[in-house]
KOLBAKE-889620 format. One line per 10 residues: number of its first residue (from 1); their letters; for each residue y, x, z of N, C-alpha, C. Coordinates in Angstrom, 2 decimals. Example, Ala and Ser with C-alpha at 12.3 -4.5 7.8 and 13.67 -1.06 7.14 Angstrom:
1> AS> -5.69/13.19/7.80/-4.50/12.30/7.80/-3.30/13.20/7.80 | -2.25/12.85/7.08/-1.06/13.67/7.14/0.03/12.90/7.87;
REM end
This chain:
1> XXXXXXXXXX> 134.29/-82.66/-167.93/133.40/-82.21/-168.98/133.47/-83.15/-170.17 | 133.61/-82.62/-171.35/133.49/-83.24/-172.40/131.97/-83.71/-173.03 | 132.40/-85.03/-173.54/130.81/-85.37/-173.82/130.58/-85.44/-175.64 | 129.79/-85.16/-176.20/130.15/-85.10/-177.64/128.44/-85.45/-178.24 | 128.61/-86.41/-178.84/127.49/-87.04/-180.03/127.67/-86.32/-181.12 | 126.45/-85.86/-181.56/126.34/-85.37/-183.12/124.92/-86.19/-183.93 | 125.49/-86.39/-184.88/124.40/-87.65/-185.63/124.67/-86.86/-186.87 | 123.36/-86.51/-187.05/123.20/-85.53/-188.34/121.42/-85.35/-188.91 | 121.09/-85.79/-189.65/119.59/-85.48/-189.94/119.25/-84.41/-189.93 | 120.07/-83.42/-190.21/120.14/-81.89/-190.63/120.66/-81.05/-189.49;
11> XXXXXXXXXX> 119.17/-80.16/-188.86/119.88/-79.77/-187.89/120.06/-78.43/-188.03 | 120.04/-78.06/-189.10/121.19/-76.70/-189.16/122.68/-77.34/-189.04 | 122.88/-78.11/-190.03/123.97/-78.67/-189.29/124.63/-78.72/-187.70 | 123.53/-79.71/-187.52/124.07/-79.58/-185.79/124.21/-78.74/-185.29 | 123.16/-77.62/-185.34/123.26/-76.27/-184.67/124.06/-75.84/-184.67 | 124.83/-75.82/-185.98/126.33/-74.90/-186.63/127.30/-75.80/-185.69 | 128.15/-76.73/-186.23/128.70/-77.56/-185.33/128.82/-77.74/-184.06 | 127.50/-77.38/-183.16/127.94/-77.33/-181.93/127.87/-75.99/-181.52 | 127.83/-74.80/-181.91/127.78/-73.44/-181.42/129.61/-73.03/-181.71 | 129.92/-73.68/-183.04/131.39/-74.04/-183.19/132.09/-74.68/-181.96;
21> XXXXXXXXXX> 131.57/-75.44/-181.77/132.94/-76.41/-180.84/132.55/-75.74/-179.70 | 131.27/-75.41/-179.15/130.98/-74.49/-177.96/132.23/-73.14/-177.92 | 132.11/-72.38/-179.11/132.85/-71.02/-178.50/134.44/-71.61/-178.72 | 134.89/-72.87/-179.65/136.36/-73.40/-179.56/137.01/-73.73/-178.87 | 136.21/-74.57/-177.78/137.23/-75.71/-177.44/136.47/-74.78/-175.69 | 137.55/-75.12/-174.72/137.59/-74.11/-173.37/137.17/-74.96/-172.60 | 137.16/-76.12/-172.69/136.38/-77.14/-171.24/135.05/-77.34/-171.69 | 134.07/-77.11/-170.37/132.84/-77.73/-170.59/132.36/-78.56/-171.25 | 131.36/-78.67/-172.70/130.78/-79.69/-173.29/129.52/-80.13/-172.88 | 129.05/-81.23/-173.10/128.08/-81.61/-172.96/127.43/-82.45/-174.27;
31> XXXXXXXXXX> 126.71/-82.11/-175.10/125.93/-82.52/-176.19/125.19/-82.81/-176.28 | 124.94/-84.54/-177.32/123.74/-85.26/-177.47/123.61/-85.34/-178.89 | 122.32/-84.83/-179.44/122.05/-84.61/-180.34/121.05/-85.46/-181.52 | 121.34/-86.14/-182.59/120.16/-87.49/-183.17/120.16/-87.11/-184.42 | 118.96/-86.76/-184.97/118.72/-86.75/-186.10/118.36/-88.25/-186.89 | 118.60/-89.68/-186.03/118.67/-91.08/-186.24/120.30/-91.40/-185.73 | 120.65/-91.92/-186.63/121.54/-92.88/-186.52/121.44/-93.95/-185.32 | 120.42/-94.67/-185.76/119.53/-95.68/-185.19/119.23/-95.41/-183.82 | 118.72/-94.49/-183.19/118.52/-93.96/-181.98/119.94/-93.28/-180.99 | 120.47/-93.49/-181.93/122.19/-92.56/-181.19/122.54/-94.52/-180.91;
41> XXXXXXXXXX> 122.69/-95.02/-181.80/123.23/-96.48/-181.15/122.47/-96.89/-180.17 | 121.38/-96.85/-180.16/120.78/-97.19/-178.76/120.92/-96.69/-177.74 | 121.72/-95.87/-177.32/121.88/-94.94/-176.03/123.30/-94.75/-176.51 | 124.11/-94.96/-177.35/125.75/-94.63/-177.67/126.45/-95.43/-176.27 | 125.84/-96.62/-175.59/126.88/-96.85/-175.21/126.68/-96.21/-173.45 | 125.54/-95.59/-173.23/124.93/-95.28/-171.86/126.01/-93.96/-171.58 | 125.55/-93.51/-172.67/126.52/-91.75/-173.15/127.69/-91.88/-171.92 | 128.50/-92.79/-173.16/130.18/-93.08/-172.97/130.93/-91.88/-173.92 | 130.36/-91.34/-174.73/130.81/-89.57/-175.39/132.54/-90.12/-175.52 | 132.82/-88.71/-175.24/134.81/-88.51/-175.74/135.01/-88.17/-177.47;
51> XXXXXXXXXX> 133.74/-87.68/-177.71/133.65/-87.54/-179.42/132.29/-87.79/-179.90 | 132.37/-88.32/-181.21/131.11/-88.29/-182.32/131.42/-87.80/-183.39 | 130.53/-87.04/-184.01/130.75/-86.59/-185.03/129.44/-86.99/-186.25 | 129.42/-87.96/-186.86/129.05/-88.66/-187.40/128.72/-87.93/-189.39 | 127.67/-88.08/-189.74/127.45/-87.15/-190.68/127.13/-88.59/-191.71 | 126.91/-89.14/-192.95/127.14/-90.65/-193.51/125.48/-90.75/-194.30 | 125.11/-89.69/-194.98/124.01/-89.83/-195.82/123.06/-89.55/-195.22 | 121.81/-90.84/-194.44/120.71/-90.34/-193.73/120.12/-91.43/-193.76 | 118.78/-90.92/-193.88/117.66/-91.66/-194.10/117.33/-93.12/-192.92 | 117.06/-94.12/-193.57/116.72/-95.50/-192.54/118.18/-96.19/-192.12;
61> XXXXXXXXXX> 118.94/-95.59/-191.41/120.27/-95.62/-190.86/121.36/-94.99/-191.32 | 122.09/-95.20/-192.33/123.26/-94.38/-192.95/124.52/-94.13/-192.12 | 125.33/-93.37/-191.74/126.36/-93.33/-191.02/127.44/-94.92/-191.16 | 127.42/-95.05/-192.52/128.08/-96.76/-193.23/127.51/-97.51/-192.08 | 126.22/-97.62/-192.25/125.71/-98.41/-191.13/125.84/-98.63/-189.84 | 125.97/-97.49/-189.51/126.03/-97.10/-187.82/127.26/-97.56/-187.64 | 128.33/-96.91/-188.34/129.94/-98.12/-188.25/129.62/-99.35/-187.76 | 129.69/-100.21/-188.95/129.38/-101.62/-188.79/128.54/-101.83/-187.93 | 127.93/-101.40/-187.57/126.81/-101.90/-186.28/127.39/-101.32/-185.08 | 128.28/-100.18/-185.15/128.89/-99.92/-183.78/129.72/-101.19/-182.67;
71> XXXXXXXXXX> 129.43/-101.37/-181.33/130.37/-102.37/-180.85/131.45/-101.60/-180.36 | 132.80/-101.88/-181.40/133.99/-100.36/-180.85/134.27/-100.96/-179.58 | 134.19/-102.60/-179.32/135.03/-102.73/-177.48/134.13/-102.04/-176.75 | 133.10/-101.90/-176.82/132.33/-100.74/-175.79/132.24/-99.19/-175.94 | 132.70/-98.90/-177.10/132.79/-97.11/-177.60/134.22/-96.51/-177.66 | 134.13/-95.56/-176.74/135.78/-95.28/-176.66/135.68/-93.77/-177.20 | 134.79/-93.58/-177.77/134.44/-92.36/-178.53/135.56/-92.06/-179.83 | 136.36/-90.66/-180.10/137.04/-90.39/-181.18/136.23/-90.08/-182.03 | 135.98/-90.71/-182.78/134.76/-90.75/-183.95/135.41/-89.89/-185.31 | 134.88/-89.16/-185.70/134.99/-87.62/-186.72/133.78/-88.26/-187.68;
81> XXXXXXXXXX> 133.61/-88.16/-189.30/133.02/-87.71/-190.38/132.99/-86.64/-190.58 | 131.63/-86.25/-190.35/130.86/-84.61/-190.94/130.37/-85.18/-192.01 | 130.54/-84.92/-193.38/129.47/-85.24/-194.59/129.84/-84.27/-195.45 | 128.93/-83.81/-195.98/128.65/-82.72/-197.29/129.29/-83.91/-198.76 | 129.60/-84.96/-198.30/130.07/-85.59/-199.64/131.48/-85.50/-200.00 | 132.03/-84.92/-200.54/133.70/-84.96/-201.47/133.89/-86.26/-202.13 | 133.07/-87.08/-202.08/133.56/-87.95/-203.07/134.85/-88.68/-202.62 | 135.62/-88.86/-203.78/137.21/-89.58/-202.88/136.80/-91.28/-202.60 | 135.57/-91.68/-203.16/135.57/-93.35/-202.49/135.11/-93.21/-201.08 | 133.93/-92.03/-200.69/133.68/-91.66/-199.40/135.20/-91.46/-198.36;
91> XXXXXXXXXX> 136.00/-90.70/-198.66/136.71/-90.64/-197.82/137.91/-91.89/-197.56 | 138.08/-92.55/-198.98/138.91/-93.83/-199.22/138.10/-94.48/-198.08 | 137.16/-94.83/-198.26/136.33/-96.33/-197.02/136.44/-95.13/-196.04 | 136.38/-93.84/-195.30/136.13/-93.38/-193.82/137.86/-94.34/-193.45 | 138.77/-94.26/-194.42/139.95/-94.28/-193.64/140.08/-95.85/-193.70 | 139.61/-96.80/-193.83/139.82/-98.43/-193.71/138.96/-98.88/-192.43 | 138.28/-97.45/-191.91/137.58/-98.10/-190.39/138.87/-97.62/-189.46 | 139.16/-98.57/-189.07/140.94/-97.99/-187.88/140.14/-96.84/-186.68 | 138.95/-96.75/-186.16/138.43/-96.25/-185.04/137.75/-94.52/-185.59 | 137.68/-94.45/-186.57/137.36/-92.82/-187.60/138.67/-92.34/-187.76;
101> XXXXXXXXXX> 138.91/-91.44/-186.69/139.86/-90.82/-186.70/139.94/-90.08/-187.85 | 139.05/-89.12/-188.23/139.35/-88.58/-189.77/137.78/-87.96/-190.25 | 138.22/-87.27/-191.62/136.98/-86.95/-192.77/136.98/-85.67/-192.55 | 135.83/-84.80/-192.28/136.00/-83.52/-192.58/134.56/-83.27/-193.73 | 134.57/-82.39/-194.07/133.81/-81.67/-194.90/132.93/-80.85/-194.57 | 131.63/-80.53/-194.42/130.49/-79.47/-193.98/130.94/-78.62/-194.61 | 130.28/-77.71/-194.04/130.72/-77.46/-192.49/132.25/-77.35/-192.02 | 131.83/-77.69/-190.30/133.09/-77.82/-189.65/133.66/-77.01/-189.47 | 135.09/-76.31/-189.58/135.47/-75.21/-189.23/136.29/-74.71/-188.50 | 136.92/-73.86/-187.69/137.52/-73.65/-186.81/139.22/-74.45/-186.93;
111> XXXXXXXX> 139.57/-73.93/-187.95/140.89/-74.71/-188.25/140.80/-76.08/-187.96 | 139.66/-77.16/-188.37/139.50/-78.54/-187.80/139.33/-78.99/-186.18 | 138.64/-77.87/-185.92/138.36/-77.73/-183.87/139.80/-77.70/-183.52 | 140.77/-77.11/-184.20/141.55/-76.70/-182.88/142.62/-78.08/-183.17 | 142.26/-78.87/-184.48/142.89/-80.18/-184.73/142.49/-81.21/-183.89 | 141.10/-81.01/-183.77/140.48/-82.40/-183.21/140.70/-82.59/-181.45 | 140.36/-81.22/-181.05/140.25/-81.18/-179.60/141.64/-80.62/-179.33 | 142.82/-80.58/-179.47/144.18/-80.10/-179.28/145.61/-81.82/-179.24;
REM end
């Protein structure tokens, strides 16, 4: 079974996103859901998730943050950017963290599922 973190303040977001990767991807998921940043690191490493999907602009705890505060020798998670932001310095800094596999754009869409989980 696949285990998958979604860190998103916005839970239409999440909702969308995981009803997506639900009807995409063919092996069992299992989803943990944080509208805190802050509260996903505290239990990130109990998880053990095979993916996060990490959203950057949120209140108290910014996704920026949650990076740098992540301990990657304990997270073996393929870590994904969900953000509604285009900006090209946003996606310039997602790609100087070596462990953010890549940037996607809200919403997630099928063409990216069959990238991420394939």
């Amino acid at each position: 079974m696949l285990t998958i973190v979604l860190i998103d303040d916005d839970p239409i977001s999440t909702f969308v996103t995981e009803k997506l990767i639900s009807k995409n991807v063919k092996e069992p998921c299992q989803f943990y859901k944080y509208q805190s940043a802050k509260a996903a690191l505290s239990e990130i490493y109990s998880i053990k998730p095979n993916y996060l999907f990490l959203d950057l602009n949120m209140p108290e705890m910014t996704g920026w943050d949650f990076l740098d505060t992540l301990d990657t020798a304990k997270n073996e998670a393929k870590i994904y950017i969900l953000s509604s932001s285009v900006d090209e310095r946003d996606i310039t800094k997602a790609s100087e963290y070596q462990y953010v596999k890549d940037y996607f754009s809200k919403p997630l869409i099928k063409k990216y599922i069959k990238s991420i989980f394939n």
